[in-house]
N, C-alpha and C positions, 0 to 999 in steps of 0.2 A: 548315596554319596559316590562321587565318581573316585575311583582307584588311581590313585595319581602316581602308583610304584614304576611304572613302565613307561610312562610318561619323557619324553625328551627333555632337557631341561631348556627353559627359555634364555637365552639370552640376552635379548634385550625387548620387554616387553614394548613398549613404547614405539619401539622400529617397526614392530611387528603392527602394531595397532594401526600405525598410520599408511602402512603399505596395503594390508586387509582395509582400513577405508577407504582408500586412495581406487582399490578394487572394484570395492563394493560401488560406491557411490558414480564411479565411470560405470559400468554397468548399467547399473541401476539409470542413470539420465541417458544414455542411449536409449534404452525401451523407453523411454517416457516421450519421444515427436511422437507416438503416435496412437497416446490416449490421452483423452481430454481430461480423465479424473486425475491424471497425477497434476507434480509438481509442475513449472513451466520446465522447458525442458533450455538445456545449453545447445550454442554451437559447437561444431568441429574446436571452430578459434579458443573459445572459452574451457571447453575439454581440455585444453592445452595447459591452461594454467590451474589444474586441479593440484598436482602437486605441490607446487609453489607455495598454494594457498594453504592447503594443509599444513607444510612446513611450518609458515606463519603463524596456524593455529596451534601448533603445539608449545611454542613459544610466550612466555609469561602477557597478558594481555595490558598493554601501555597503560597506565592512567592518564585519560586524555581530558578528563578533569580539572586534574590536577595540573594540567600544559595549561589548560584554557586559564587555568586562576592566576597561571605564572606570567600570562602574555596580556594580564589583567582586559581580557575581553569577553563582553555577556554576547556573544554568540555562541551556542552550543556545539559541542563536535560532533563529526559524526562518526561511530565506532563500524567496524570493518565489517563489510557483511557478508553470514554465516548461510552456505548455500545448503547446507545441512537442515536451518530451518527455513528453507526458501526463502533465502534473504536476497535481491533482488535489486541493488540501488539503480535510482533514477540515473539518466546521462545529465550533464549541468543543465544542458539545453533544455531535455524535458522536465528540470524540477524548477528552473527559473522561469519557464513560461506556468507550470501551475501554481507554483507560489504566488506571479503577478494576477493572473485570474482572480485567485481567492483573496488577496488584497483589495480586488479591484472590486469583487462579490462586497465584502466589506467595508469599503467606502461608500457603496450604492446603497448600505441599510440604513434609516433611519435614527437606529441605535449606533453611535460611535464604539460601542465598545463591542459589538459582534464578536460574538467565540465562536472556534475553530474548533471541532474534533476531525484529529486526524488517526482512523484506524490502521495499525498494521504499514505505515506508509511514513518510517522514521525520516526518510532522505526530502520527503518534502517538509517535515517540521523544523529540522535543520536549515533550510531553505525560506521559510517563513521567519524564521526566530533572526535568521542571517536580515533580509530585509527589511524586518520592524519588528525589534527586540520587545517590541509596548504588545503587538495585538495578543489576545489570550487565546494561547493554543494547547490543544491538551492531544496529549500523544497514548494511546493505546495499543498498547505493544506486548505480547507473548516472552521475547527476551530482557531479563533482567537487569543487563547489562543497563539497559537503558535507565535504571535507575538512574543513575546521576542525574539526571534533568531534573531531578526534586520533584517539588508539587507538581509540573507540566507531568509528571508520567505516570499512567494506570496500567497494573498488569489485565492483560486481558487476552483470554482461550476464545477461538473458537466457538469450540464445543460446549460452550457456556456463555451463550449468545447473552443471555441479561445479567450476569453474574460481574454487576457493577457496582460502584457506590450509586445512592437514592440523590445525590449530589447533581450526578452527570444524567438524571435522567429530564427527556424534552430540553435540556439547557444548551441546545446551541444551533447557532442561524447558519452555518456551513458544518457541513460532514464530508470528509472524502476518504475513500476507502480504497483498501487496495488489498483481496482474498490473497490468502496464501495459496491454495489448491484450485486447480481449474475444474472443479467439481459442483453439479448442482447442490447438491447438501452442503457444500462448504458455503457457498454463495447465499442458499437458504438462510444459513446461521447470521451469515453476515448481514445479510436484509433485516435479522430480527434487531442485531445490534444499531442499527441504521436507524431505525423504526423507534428504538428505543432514546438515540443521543438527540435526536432532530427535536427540536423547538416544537414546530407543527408542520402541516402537510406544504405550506410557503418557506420552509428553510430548502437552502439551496443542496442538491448533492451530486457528486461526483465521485463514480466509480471507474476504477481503473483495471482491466480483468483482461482475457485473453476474446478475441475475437470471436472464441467458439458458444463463448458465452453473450451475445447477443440479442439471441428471441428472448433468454432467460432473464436478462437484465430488465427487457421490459417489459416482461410478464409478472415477475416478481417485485421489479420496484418503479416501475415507470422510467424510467431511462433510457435513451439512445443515443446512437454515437455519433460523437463532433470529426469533421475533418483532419484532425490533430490526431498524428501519430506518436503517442508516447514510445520512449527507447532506453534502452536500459544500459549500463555501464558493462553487464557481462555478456551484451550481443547472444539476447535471449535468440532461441530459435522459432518459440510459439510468436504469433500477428498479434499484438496488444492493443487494445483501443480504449480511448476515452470516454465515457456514459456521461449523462446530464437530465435532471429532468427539466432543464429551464434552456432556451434558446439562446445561446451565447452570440448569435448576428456574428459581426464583424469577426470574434475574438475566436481561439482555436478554429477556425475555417469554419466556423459557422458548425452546424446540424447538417450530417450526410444525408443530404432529403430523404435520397432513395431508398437507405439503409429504414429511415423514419418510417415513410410508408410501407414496408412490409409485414407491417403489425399492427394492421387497422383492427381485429378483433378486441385488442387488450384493452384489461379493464381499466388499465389506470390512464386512459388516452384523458380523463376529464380533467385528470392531475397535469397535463403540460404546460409551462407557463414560457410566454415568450417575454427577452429578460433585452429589452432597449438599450442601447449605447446611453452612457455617462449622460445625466438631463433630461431625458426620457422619462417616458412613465415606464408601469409595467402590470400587464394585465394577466387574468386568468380565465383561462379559456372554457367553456362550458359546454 
């Protein structure tokens, strides 16, 4: 038990806490441009508004629920994002161009009602549910905040890649994902979850990770990167890019050939499918 007799007395706990994280956590996202296992890392710009932010966190957290039931509209909000758990929001530009992708994914299937899992990637749910309040999206998210979304939201770790309902297993034609860590064993986990939500090896997916994760993406899931640079609202400082296992042609600038071709050994090269503009067919390649 520690001797608290000599101890200074605190003043103001609270001031102290958010000064020591205000500390910590600038610190701690400096060392982090330049390893790949951490978090993504901030800019200079976005360093800037560390404090602020915190400020904001210490402050009672809105009920934006409760605003959305008052302004009687079924679009969901989206609640403030926590850089603490590598929270990360989309810029509009980048979650209104993936939202219409996965729209567009979803009107090319067969089945009108195609479900959506989206892992760890609240700001494009919000983005989706904003566009077409009808398509079935299910949101799998680490913070609980996000409860309010009701039945659209699953708690879901990481670190317990299957550790879902028997509900959400194989049950859905688009998955898109977005790790929280730029780490191969985070990415691993993520692949199992991936592996786990997809329909079968024809459901569409889209990962969203940091550049350094490339070979990985398509060694572990068949994926590579579209010309489309995602961007984020806090002017990350890690190079992000977009994964696919199906050839989007026209739409996000297409498949970075070059990027494609540099992983002619991977096993899942059989898994590629090239995915036709609207009226088109779509084949799998052998």
């Amino acid at each position: 038990m520690i001797d608290k007799i000599n101890q200074p007395p605190i003043e103001n706990p609270a001031k102290m806490e958010q000064n020591l994280s205000a500390q910590t956590l600038t610190n701690s996202l400096s060392n982090h441009q330049a390893d790949d296992d951490d978090p993504p890392s901030l800019s200079l710009q976005a360093l800037e508004a560390l404090k602020e932010f915190l400020a904001e966190q210490s402050q009672p957290l809105p009920d934006t629920a409760a605003e959305s039931r008052a302004a009687d509209s079924a679009a969901p909000a989206l609640i403030s994002e926590d850089w603490r758990l590598s929270q990360f929001w989309y810029d509009p530009h980048t979650a209104e161009t993936l939202a219409q992708e996965v729209l567009t994914l979803c009107n090319s299937l067969p089945d009108s009602a195609a479900r959506v899992a989206c892992v760890a990637c609240p700001s494009l749910y919000a983005y989706l549910k904003n566009n077409d309040s009808d398509v079935p999206v299910q949101l799998l998210e680490y913070d609980k905040r996000f409860e309010q979304y009701g039945s659209d939201f699953t708690f879901y770790d990481y670190n317990r890649p299957e550790d879902l309902p028997l509900e959400l297993k194989h049950a859905f034609d688009i998955v898109v994902a977005d790790p929280p860590y730029l780490s191969r064993e985070c990415l691993e986990k993520v692949a199992q979850t991936v592996s786990f939500l997809a329909r079968s090896e024809k459901s569409y997916l889209l990962l969203l990770t940091g550049a350094v994760q490339k070979e990985r993406a398509a060694e572990l899931m068949g994926l590579y990167p579209c010309g489309f640079r995602p961007q984020h609202s806090s002017k990350l400082g890690n190079e992000f890019r977009l994964f696919t296992n199906y050839d989007p042609a026209m739409r996000l600038e297409g498949w970075d050939v070059e990027k494609v071709f540099e992983f002619p050994s991977s096993h899942s090269l059989n898994r590629i499918r090239t995915h036709q503009p609207m009226g088109g067919t779509e084949k799998e390649e052998r």
